[in-house]
C-alpha positions in Angstrom: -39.7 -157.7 -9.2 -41.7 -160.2 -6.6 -39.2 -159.8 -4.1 -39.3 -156.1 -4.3 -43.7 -156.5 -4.2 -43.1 -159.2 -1.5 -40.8 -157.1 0.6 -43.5 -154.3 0.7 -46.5 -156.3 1.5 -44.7 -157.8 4.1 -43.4 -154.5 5.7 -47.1 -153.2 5.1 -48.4 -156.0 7.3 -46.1 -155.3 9.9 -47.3 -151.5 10.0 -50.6 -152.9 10.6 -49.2 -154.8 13.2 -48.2 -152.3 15.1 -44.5 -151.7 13.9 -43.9 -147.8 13.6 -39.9 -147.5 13.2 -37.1 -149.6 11.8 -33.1 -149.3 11.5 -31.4 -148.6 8.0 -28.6 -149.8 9.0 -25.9 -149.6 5.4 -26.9 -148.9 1.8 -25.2 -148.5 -1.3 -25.4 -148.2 -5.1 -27.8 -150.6 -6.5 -25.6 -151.7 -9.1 -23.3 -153.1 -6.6 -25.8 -155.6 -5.1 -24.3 -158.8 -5.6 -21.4 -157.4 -3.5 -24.1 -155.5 -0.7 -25.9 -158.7 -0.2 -23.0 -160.3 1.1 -21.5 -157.4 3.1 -25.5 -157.2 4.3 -25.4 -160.9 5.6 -22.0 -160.3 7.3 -23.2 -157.3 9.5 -26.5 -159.3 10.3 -24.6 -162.2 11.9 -23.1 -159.7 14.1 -26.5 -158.6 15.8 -29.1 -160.5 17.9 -31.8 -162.2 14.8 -34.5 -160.3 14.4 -36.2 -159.5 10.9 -34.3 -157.9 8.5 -34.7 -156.9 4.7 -33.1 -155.7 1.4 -34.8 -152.6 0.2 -34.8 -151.3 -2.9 -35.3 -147.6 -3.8 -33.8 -144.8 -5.7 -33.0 -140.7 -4.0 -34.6 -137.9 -4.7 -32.4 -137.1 -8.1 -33.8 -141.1 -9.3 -30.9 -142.8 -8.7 -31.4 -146.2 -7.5 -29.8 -147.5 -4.0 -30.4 -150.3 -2.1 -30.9 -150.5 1.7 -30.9 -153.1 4.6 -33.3 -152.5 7.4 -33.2 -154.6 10.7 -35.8 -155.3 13.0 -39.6 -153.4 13.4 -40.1 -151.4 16.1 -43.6 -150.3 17.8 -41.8 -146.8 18.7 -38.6 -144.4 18.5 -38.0 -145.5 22.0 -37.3 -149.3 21.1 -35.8 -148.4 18.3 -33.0 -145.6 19.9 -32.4 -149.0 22.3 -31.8 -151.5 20.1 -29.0 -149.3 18.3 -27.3 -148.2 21.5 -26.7 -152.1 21.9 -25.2 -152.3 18.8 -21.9 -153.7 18.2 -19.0 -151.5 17.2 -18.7 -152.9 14.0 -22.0 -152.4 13.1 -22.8 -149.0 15.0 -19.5 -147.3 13.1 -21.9 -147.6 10.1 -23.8 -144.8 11.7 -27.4 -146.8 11.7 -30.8 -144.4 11.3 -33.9 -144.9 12.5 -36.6 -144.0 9.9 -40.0 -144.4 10.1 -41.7 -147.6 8.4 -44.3 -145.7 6.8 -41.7 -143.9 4.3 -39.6 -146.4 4.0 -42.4 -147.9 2.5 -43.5 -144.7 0.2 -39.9 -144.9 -1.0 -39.7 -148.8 -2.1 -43.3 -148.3 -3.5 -41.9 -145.1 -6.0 -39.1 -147.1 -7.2 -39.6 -150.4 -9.7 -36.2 -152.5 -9.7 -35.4 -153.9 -13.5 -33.2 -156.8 -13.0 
């Protein structure tokens, strides 16, 4: 869709820009999105703003999940920080730091129908 496509291009420009890490923070099935947006906007008031973004991608078996990520990071070092100041209701989630670059590989292999 062209918020999938935007959501890439955007992350792509950010790579470019420096950003090397970023925080998957909760995912979920992808055909309860309607529901994960919401719970996705709830957990993001409880942090301090920074960027943040749906993702859309499937596992290894092809079955589509979707993701939120929060914040870019220009290293595993600012990343490991920002999560240790983490609130307790959103650090129980268990937050992991992945790199940007597969993040990206993995949106780019999956193409939401909606």
């Amino acid at each position: 869709t062209k918020h999938h496509a935007e959501t890439i291009a955007q992350l792509k420009q950010l790579k470019r820009q420096g950003a090397t890490h970023t925080i998957h923070l909760i995912s979920d099935v992808w055909r309860s999105r309607d529901a994960f947006v919401e719970l996705a906007h709830a957990k993001l008031r409880a942090l301090p703003t920074q960027s943040a973004y749906l993702v859309d991608y499937q596992l290894e078996d092809g079955r589509p999940r979707i993701a939120l990520i929060y914040g870019t990071y220009s290293g595993l070092d600012a990343a490991q920080l920002a999560v240790k100041n983490f609130p307790e209701e959103v650090a129980h989630y268990k937050p992991m730091l992945k790199r940007l670059d597969s993040v990206i590989l993995q949106m780019e292999k999956f193409q939401p129908s909606e």
